[in-house]
N, C-alpha and C positions, 0 to 999 in steps of 0.2 A: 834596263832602266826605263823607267816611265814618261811616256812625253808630256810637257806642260802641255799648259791646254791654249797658249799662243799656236806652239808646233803642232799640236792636232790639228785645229783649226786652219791654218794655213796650209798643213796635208791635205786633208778632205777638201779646202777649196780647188788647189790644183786636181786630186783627185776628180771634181766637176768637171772641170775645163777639159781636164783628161777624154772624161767619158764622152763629153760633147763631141768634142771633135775625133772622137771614134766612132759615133753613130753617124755622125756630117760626113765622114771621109775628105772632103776640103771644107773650111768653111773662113769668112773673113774675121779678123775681130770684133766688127758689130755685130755679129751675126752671133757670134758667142756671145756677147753681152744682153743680146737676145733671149737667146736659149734658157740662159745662166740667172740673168736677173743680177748679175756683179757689176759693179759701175766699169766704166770704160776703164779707168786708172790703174782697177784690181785687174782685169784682162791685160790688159798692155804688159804690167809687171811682171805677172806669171806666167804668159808667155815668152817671154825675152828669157824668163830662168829658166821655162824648158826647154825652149832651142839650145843656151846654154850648156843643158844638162844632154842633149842630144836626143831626145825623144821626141821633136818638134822642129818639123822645116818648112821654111815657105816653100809655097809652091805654085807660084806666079799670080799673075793677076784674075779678079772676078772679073765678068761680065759689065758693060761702063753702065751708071746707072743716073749720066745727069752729071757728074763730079766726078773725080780722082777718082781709076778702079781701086776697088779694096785687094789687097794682099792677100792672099789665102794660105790657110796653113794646116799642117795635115801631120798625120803620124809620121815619123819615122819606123816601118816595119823592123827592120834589123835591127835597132835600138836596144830590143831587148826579149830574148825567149824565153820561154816557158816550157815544160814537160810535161804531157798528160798520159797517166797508165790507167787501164781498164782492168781489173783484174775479176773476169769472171770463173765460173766455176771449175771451168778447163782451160781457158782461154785467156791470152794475157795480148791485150794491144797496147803497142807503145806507139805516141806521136809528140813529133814538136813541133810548135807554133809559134811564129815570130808577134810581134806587138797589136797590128792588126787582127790575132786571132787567125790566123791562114796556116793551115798547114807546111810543113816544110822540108817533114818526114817521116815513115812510117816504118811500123816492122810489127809481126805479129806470132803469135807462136804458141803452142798447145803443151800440156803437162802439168799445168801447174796442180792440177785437184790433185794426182797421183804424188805428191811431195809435200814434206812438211813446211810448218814458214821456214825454221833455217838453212832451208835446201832452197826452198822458190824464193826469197827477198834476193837474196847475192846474186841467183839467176836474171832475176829481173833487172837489178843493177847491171850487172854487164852487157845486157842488151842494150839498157838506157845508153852507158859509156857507147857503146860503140856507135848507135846511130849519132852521138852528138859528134862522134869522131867523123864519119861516114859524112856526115850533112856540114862538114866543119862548120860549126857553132861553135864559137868562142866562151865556155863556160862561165868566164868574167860577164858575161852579159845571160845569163841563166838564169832567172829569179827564184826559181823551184819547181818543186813537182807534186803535180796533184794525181795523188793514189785515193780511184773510185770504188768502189766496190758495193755490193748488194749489202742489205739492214739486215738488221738492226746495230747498231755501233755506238760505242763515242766518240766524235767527233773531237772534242778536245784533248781527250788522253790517247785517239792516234788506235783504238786499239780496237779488232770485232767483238761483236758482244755476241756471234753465233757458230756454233762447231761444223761449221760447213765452210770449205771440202772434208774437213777431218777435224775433228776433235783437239789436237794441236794449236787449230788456229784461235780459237776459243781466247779472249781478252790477251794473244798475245799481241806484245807490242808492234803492231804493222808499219806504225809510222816513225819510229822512234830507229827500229833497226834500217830497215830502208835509206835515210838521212844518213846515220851511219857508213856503210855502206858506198854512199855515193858522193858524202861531203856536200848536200845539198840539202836544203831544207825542204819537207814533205808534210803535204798539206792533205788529209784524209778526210773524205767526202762520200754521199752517198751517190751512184751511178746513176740515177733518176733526177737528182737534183743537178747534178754535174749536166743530163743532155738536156735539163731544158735551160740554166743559165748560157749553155752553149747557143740555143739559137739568137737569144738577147744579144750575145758577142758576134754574131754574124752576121747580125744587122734583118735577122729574116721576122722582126715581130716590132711592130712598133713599140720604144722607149717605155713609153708612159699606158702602155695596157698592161691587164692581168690575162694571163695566158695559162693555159693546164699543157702536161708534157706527162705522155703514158707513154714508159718504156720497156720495152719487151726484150731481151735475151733469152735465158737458159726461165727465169723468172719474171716477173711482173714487176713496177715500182711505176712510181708517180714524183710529181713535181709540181709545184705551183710557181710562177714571179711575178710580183707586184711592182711593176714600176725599175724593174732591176734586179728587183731581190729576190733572193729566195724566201717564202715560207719556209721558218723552220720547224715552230711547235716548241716545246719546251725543253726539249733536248736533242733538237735533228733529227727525229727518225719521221718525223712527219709523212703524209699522204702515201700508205704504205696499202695502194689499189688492190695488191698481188691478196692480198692479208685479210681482205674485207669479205665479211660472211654474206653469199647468195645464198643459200640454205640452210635454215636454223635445222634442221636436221641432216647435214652433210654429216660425211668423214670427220672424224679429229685430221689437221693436219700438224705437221712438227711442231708450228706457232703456238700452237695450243688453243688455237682458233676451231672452231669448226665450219664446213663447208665454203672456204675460202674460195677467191675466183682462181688464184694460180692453179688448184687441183682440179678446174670444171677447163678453164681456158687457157693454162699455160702451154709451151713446147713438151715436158714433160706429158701434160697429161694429153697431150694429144697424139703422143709414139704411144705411150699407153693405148690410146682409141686404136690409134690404126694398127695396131696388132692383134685387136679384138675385132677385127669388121676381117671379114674374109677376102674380101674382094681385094683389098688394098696388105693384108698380111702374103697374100700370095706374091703379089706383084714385087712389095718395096724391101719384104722380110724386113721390118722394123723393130729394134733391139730395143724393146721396154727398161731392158736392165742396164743401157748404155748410161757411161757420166756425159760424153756427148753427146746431150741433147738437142744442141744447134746445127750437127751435122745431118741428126736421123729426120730433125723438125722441118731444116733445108727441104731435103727430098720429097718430101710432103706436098710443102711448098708449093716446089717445081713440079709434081705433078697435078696439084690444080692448078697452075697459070696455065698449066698444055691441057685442059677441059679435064681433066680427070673426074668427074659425077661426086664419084667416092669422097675422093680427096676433098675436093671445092666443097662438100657437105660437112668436112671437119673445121675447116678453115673459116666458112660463114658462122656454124653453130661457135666457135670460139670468137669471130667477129661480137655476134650477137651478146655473149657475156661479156667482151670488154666493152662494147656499149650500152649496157646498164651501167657500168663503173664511170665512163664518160657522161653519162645521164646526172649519176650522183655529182659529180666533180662538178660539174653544168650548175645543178641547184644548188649544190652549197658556197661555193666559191665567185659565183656570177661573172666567169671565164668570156674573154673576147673570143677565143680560140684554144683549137687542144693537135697537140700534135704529137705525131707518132713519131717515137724515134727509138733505135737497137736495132740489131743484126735481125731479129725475127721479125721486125715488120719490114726491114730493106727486103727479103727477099720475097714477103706476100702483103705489101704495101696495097696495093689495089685493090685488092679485093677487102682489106679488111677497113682502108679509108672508106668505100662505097657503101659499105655495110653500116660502120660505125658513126658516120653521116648521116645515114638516114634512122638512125635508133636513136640520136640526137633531135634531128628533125621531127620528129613522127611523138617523142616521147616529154618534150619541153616545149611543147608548142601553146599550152595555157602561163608558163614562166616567162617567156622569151620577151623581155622590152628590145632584144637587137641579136642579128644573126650570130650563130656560131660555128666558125670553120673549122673542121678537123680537113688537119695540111699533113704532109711527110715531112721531116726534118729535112735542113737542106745538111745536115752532117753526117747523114747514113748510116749506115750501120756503127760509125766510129762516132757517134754522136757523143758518148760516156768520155771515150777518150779524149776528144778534143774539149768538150766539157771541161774535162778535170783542167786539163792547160788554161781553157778561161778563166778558172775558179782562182787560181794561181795569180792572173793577171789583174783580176778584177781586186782581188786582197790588197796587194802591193801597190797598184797603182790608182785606183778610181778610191778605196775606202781609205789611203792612209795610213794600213798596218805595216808591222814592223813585223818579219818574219818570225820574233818569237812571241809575239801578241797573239796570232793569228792559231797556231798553233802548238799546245806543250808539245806532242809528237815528232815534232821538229828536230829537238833535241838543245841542250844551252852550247852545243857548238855549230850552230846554226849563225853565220856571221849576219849582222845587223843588215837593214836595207833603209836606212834613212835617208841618205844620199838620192836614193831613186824615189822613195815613198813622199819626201817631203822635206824641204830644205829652208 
């Protein structure tokens, strides 16, 4: 049923208050009317309904400032969780995260390329069940689950628009059966947009800048957020870095692209390289033909951070192609910051920040009106996963939606969330 637009309105205000005093972690009531620009009256009231509602407790007094200290009031973490699943190519990370966005727990596990969706979705489901069992979370306080995964998709019909791991998976229902499945409503998102709304939720980028998020796994993806949000483009599949031609006379790749950065710079094609360099095919015996990518790319890795010549010569030259991508991001978007985040930059982080820093620096230095930081996510490798749980959080409680607004994939036995959303 559709909400008037009294109850929107009065959602999305709370939803403000919400987000404030998420980014504040304490802050007093003037201090949100502050923030907010809402008169004292509208603070006062919407707070008292969220303490009510139990996702808001004081938590003793400010600092005296002259007068009466002010009250402070802050999340309730346990109030309310959320689920975020990463489902990459092999690799499937499941985490939950309580209100604040903090983890709570974890589990991770390999197989899924080698199986269809109706083998992997119920798989993934009972891991979900069980860590919520394992973490005792009380499912009544569950908002949903946010299932990330690599582009290109639709977002509102829940379903991939690409036949990778298998041909199977091709516009089947990913979101729809999942929900299913779990008796929970599931929110399908892209992996890239998922880790950089993630750093917003962790408080690691300030509110009100526009920030760029290049993320690495098995593949390449990208992210923009303005102020909060995500960049979506006109059907979510937006800033899709992996996909962006460096060479008008490259390879075709599956995209239909040619000369893409993910075939010059990705995990892939760098087990490729190093099975083609001799030095490092002797050493690491690197399986060009493996679907783990992130295992053979690991090794790599690890042998440049230990000086490896060979290795650290893969790792810079693919540094160096995703900072021309970081260059482009730079000038078109006019980014405060870009940050790195996925399993393949947690384990060669350094090297490729220092690199992709300075091809920022060195290459935007006639655009530049203010510095730009290339940071490491502070969510690591599980950047995607904890992402999607933000993605979850941020729907339901900061925007106002109603679990089946947000998305069809969800299913119509997706039970309302108005009560929490906005009352």
């Amino acid at each position: 049923m559709a909400l008037s637009p009294t109850w929107t309105n009065k959602s999305r205000t709370r939803g403000l208050i919400l987000d404030a005093i998420r980014a504040a972690r304490t802050i007093s009531r003037v201090e949100l009317a502050a923030a907010t620009g809402l008169t004292g009256a509208t603070i006062s009231d919407l707070v008292r309904e969220l303490i009510d509602d139990g996702l808001v407790v004081e938590a003793g007094r400010g600092a005296p400032t002259g007068g009466k200290p002010r009250t402070l009031v802050q999340l309730d973490p346990r109030a309310r969780y959320s689920v975020g699943v990463q489902m990459e190519r092999n690799t499937c990370v499941i985490v939950i995260v309580d209100l604040a966005g903090r983890p709570v727990a974890r589990t991770s596990f390999q197989g899924v390329a080698s199986m269809p969706p109706d083998q992997a979705l119920p798989m993934i489901a009972s891991q979900v069940d069980a860590l919520l069992a394992t973490a005792a979370v009380d499912r009544d306080r569950v908002l949903g689950v946010g299932l990330v995964s690599y582009g290109p998709q639709d977002r509102r019909a829940g379903v991939l628009l690409s036949p990778q791991p298998s041909e199977p998976w091709l516009e089947y229902p990913v979101a729809e059966r999942l929900a299913q499945s779990l008796g929970l409503p599931v929110l399908l998102d892209n992996d890239a947009a998922a880790a950089a709304i993630g750093e917003y939720w962790m408080g690691a980028v300030d509110r009100r800048s526009t920030y760029g998020c290049i993320y690495m796994a098995s593949g390449i993806g990208g992210g923009i957020v303005v102020a909060g949000e995500v960049y979506r483009g006109s059907s979510s599949n937006s800033v899709e870095l992996g996909h962006m031609s460096i060479d008008i006379n490259g390879d075709q790749c599956p995209c239909g692209n040619v000369g893409c950065l993910e075939n010059f710079a990705g995990p892939s094609a760098l087990v490729r390289q190093a099975a083609a360099t001799p030095a490092l095919a002797e050493r690491l015996v690197p399986d060009p033909d493996t679907a783990d990518f992130l295992t053979e790319f690991a090794r790599i890795a690890a042998a440049a951070n230990a000086g490896d010549p060979a290795a650290r010569d893969l790792i810079e030259r693919s540094a160096r192609y995703i900072g021309a991508a970081a260059v482009t991001m730079t000038i078109l978007f006019d980014v405060d910051a870009i940050v790195l985040a996925g399993p393949s930059f947690a384990v060669a982080g350094s090297i490729y920040q220092t690199v992709i820093q300075e091809e920022v620096d060195r290459r935007t230095v006639t655009w530049r009106t203010h510095p730009v930081r290339v940071m490491p996510s502070v969510n690591g490798p599980d950047a995607a996963a904890i992402g999607a749980a933000a993605l979850v959080l941020q729907s339901e409680l900061t925007h106002g939606r109603t679990r089946t607004e947000e998305g069809r994939g969800a299913g119509s036995h997706a039970r309302p969330v108005a009560a929490v959303a906005g009352d």
